[in-house]
N, C-alpha and C positions, 0 to 999 in steps of 0.2 A: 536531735533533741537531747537535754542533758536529763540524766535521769537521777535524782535525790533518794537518798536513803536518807534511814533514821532510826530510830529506835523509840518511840513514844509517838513523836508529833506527827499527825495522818500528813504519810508524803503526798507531795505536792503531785495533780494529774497535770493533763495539758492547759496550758494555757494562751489564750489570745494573745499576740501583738498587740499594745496599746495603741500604736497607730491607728490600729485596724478599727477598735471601739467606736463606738458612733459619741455623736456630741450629745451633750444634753438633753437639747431641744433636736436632736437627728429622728426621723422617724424610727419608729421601731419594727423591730423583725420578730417573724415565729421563727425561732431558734429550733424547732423540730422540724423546720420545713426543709427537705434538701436542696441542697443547690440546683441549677436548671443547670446540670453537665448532662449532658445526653446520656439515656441508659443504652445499654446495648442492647439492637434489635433485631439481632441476628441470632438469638439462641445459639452466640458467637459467630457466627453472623449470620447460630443459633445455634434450648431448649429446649424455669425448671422448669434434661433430663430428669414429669415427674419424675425422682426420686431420688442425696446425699449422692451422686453418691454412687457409684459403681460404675462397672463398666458401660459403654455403650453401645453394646452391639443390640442386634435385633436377629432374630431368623424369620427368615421370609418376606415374601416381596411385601407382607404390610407393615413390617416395625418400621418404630416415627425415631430408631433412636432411644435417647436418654428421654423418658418421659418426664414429660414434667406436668409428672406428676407432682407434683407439689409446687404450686403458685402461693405465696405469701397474702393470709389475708389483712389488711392493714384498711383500718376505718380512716385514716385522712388521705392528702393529694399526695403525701411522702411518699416512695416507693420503699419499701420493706427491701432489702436485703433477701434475695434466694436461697435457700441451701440446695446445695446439690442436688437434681433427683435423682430418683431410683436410674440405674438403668436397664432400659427395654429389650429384653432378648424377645425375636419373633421366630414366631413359626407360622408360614400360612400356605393356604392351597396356592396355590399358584409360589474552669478557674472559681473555684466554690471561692466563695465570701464564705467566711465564719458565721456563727450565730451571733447575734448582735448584742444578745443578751443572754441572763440569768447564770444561774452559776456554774461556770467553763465553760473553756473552750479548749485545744490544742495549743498546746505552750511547751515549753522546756523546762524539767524539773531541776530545781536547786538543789545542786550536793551540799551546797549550805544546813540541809536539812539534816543532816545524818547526826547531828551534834545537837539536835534541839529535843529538850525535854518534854514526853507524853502528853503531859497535863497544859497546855499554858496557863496564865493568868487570865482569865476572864478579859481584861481590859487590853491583851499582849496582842495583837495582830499577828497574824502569821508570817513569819519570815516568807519573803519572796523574793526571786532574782532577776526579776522587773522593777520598773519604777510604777509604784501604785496610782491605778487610773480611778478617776473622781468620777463620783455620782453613779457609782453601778449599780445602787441599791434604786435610782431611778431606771436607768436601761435594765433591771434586771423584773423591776414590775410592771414596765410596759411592754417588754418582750412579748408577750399575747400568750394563750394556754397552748402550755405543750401536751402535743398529740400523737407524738411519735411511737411508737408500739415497737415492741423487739418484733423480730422476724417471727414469721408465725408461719409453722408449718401448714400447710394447707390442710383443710379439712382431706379424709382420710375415704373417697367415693367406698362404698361396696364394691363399687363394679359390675352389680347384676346377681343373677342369683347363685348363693354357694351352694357348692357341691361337697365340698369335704377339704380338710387338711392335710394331703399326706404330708411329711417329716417337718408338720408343726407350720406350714404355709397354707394360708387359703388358698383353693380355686374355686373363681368365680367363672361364671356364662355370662356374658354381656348380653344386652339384649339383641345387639346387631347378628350377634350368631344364630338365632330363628331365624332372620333374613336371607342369611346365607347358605341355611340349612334348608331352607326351601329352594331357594338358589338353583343347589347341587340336586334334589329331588326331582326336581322338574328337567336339568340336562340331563342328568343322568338317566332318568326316566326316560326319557326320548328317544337314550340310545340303547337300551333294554329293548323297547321297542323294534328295533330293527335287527338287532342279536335274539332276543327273545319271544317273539311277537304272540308266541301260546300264554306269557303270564296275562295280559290284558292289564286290569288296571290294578292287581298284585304289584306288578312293576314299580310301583310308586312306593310299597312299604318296602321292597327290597331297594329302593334310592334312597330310605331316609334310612336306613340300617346302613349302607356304605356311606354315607353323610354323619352320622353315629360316631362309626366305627375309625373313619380318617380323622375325626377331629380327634378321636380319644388318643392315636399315633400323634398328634401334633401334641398333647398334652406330656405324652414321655419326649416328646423331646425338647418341649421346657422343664419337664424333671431334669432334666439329665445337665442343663443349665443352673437348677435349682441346689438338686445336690454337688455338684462341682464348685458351688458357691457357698454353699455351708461349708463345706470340708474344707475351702480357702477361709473359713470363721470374718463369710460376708454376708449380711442379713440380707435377705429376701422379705419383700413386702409382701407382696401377692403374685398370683397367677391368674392371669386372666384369658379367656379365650372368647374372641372375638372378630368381626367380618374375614379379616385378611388375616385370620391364622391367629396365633399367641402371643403372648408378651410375658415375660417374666425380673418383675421388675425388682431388681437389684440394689441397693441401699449405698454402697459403696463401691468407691475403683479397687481394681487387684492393683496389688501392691508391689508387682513385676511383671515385665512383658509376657515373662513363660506363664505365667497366672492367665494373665488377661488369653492369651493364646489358646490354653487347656480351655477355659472355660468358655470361648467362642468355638471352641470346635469340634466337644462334646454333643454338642445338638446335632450337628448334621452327620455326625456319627452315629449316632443311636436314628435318624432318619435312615440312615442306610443300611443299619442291620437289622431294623422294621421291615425292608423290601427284603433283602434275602428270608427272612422269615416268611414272609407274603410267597416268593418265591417258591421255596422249596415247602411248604405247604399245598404251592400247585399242582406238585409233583405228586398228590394221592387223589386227585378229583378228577374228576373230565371235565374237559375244555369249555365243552359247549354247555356247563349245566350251569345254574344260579349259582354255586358256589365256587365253579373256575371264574366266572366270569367277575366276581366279589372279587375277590383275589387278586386277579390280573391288574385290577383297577387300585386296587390298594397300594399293591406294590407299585404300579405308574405314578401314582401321586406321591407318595413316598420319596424317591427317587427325584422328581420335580422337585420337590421341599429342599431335599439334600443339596439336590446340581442350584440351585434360586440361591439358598442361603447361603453357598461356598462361594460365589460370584464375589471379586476383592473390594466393596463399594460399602464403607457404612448406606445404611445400618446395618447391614446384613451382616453374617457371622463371617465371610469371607472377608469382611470391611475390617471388623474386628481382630482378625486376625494378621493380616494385614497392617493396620495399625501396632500390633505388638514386634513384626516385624521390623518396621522402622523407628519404632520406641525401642527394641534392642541396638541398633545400627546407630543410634543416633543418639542415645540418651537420652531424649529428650521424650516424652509422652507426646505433645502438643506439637510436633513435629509428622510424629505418627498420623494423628488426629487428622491435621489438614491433609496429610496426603491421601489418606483413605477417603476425608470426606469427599473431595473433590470428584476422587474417581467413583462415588455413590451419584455425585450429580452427573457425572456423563454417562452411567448408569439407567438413570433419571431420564435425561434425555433421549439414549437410544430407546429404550422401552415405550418412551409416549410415539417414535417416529418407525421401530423397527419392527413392535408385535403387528399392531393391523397391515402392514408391508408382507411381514410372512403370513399372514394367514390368508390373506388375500391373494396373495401368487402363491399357495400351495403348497408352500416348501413347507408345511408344519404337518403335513400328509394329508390334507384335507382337497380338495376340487378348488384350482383357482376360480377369481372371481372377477368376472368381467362387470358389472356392473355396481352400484352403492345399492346393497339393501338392508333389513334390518340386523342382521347379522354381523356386517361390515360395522354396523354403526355400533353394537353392543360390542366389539372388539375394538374400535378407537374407545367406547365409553369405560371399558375394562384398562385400557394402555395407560389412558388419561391420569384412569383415580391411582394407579403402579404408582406412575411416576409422581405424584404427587407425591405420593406417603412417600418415597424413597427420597424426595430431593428436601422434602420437609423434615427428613429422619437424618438425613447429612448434615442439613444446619442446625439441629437440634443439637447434634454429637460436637461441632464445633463450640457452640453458646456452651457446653457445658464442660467443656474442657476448656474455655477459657475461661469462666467461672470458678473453675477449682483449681487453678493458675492462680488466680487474686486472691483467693482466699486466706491464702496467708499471711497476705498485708494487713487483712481485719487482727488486730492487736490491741485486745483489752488495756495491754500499760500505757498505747501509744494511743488511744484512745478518751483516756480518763481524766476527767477536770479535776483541777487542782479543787480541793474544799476544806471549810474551816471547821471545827467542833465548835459545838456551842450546849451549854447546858438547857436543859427542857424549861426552867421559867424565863428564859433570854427574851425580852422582845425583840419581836421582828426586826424594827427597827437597827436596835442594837449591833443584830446579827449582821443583816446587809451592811452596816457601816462595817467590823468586823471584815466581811467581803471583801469591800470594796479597798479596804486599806492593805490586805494580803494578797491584790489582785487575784482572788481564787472567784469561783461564778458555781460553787455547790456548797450546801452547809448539811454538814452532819449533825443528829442532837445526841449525846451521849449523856451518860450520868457523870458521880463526881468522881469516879476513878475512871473517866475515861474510857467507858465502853460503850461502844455505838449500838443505840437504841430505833434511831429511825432515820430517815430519811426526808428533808424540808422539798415538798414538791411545790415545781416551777409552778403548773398550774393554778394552787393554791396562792398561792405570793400574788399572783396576779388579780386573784378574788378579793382580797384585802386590799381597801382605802387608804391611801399613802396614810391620813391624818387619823388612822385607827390601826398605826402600826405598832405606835409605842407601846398598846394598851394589848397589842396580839402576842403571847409566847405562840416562842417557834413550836411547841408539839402540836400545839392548836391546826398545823398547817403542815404536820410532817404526817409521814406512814409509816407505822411500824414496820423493824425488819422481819423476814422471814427466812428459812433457813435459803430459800431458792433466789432471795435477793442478795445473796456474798457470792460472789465471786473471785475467780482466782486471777491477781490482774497476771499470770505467766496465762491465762487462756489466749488462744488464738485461733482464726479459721472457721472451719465447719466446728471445733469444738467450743469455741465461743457461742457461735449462733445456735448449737443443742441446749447450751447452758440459757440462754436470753429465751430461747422458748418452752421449758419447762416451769420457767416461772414470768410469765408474763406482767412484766410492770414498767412500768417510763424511766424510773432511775433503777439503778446499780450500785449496791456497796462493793466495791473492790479493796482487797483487802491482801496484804502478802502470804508467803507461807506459813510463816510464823503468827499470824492472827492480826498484823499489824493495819492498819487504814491506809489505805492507799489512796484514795479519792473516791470520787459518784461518777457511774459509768450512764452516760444518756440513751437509751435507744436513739433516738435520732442522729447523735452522733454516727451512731453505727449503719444507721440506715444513710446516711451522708457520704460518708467513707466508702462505703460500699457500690454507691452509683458512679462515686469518682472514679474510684480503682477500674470501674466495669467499663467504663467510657476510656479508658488509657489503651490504646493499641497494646498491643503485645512484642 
């Protein structure tokens, strides 16, 4: 596309093909409606990782990956644009058509424009480097009300009950971890039971103290995620701990292989010098009392956490490291990505075929098991829900590394409809003709020295009766600006889509460095562009 400068006259955004325009009398279209291009539904071939945005590992056999936590809430059939989500570090015990109408579309800007004076004349049509298509001021009021919403970060869960913020992050308690807390109370208590058998049904308060006490080990070593991610100056959302271990969800990717490396490998580091701690703590008790026996247990599970998460398979932190490996070798992040995820799904698979296989012929030091009984059947139902998170949390890591792949194709300037100025007593009328002669499809209202005052919404244009247009001024049917509706058309990406949802509104003033008009930026544009780019292979 050619891109126009200027010095006064608001450059030109994108604009339609006149070909492309519809007739007259052609049905009309919602211009915020996105094209039917397939989204992708693979959370690459998958998912928002909720959360912008960060790395994708997980520790432990429950991270899902890149949460995604953050799903776009969008009140019409558009699909919103995702940002990035967080990413999930775990710890756990074990052929678009254009819009038809209203003002812009995607076009090519005229360098024509760089010579044309701020002000026009009222009566002066905007220079354009198409040939002006007739009747847009009818396609542009029966184009239907636009609905399109910028991308909106997903509401913001609790996560369950907080506990506290160390270095300025919440941790939350999910509610699934009472679940799990009894879970561990009742095995562990069982096997108290046959180590212990004088506590009686003590036993059960010294299960939920080791069920306590491992979770609290799983929370340092989401710290140790958390602070490794500060100190890289990448925002953490929260800390959650929940069924299958922790997550700590991460805002942002590192910004180098060794980054993303350090920071997936700090967890099962600090898992492993939790067990020597456990360890050499054993070495002042006796073996067979309540507090060797604490111990012995803490350190095994510890150790489990460590040996589970260093495994090379997103989502796990061996996934992620891994992944940095072959994003050093290769260059390429998304190269990394698939290879680690892949090998999380044959991860996936041996875990659903090969836990109940070992536990049942013994190799895991338990009595083989010649028959199916309920035991059998709680270790295929434990293998089962592994591999699910795991193979769910691999195509999450994919979907969201190809998500913030395309991200960069979302481009404000390459985005932006061409639009005309028109002064606040302008009728409508007046205006859409105006339009339609400058082939532009956004109209800005500005005072008499030319500065943009508000915004003419589609929506509104569509409310007004063709035969009650001449007697409508455009402010009657614009919105004021706000500082959160200028944007900078050099925005692009994930910082495009932070800018669109801090200030939630349907159009966009874009504007240059210099303060200059650049065009009306559409959310649905952007949520359009967004589904295309997302549907393009890689």
């Amino acid at each position: 596309m050619d891109e126009s400068g200027g010095s006064g006259q608001p450059r030109s955004g994108t604009d339609e093909s006149t070909e492309r325009r519809p007739d007259r009398m052609g049905p009309a279209t919602d211009p915020t409606r996105p094209d039917p291009a397939p989204s992708d539904t693979a959370h690459a071939d998958s998912e928002p990782e909720n959360s912008t945005q960060g790395s994708a590992g997980t520790d432990g056999a429950g991270d899902t990956g890149n949460s995604s936590a953050d799903r776009p809430d969008v009140e019409d059939t558009a699909a919103a644009p995702e940002a990035p989500q967080p990413s999930s570090t775990r710890s756990e015990p074990g052929t678009e058509e254009g819009p038809a109408s209203g003002p812009a579309t995607s076009g090519d800007h005229s360098p024509e424009g760089a010579h044309e004076p701020r002000r026009p004349h009222p009566d002066a049509p905007t220079p354009h480097d198409h040939q002006a298509t007739p009747h847009l001021d009818r396609t542009l009021a029966h184009s239907g009300t636009t609905k399109g919403r910028p991308p909106q970060r997903p509401k913001d869960p609790r996560g369950g009950l907080l506990m506290g913020r160390p270095f300025g992050v919440p941790v939350y308690v999910a509610p699934s971890w009472f679940l799990v807390a009894a879970l561990i109370t009742w095995v562990f208590g069982g096997q108290l039971d046959r180590v212990l058998p004088e506590l009686g049904a003590a036993r059960y308060l010294v299960s939920l103290f080791f069920a306590v006490v491992f979770y609290a080990s799983v929370l340092v070593h989401e710290l140790a995620h958390t602070i490794a991610a500060l100190r890289f100056k990448l925002p953490v959302r929260r800390i959650q701990l929940q069924f299958f271990g922790g997550v700590s969800e991460i805002e942002k990717e590192a910004e180098t292989p060794g980054r993303e490396f350090v920071l997936a490998f700090v967890g099962p580091l600090l898992s492993l010098v939790l067990a020597g701690a456990f360890y050499g703590a054993m070495q002042f008790v006796e073996p067979g009392t309540v507090p060797g026996v604490l111990l012995a247990g803490l350190m095994i599970s510890n150790l489990i956490v460590a040996a589970f998460n260093l495994l090379p398979g997103l989502p796990l932190d061996g996934g992620r490291m891994l992944r940095a490996v072959v994003w050093k070798i290769t260059g390429r992040p998304m190269s990394g990505t698939v290879a680690a995820a892949w090998i999380g799904r044959a991860l996936a698979v041996s875990v659903l075929v090969g836990l109940p296989w070992l536990t049942q012929s013994g190799a895991l030091g338990s009595d083989a098991v010649d028959n199916v009984g309920m035991d059998t059947v709680m270790d295929a139902l434990l293998a089962a829900i592994l591999a699910a998170i795991i193979w769910t949390g691999a195509g999450n890591s994919l979907r969201m590394a190809r998500l913030r792949e395309h991200l960069p194709e979302l481009r404000a300037r390459n985005l932006t409809r061409r639009a005309v100025p028109v002064e606040t007593d302008t009728p409508l009328s007046e205006a859409l003709r105006r339009a339609n002669a400058a082939g532009a499809r956004a109209l800005v209202v500005v005072d008499a020295d030319g500065n943009p005052l508000s915004l003419v919404r589609e929506a509104a244009i569509v409310g007004v009766p063709e035969h009650r247009r001449p007697w409508v001024p455009v402010s009657g049917v614009a919105q004021d600006l706000t500082d959160g509706m200028r944007v900078s058309a050099e925005l692009s990406g994930e910082e495009l889509l932070d800018a669109l949802r801090a200030a939630p509104a349907t159009e966009y003033l874009v504007v240059e460095e210099t303060g200059e008009i650049y065009g009306v930026l559409s959310a649905a544009d952007v949520e359009r562009a967004f589904v295309k780019a997302m549907a393009r292979p890689n």
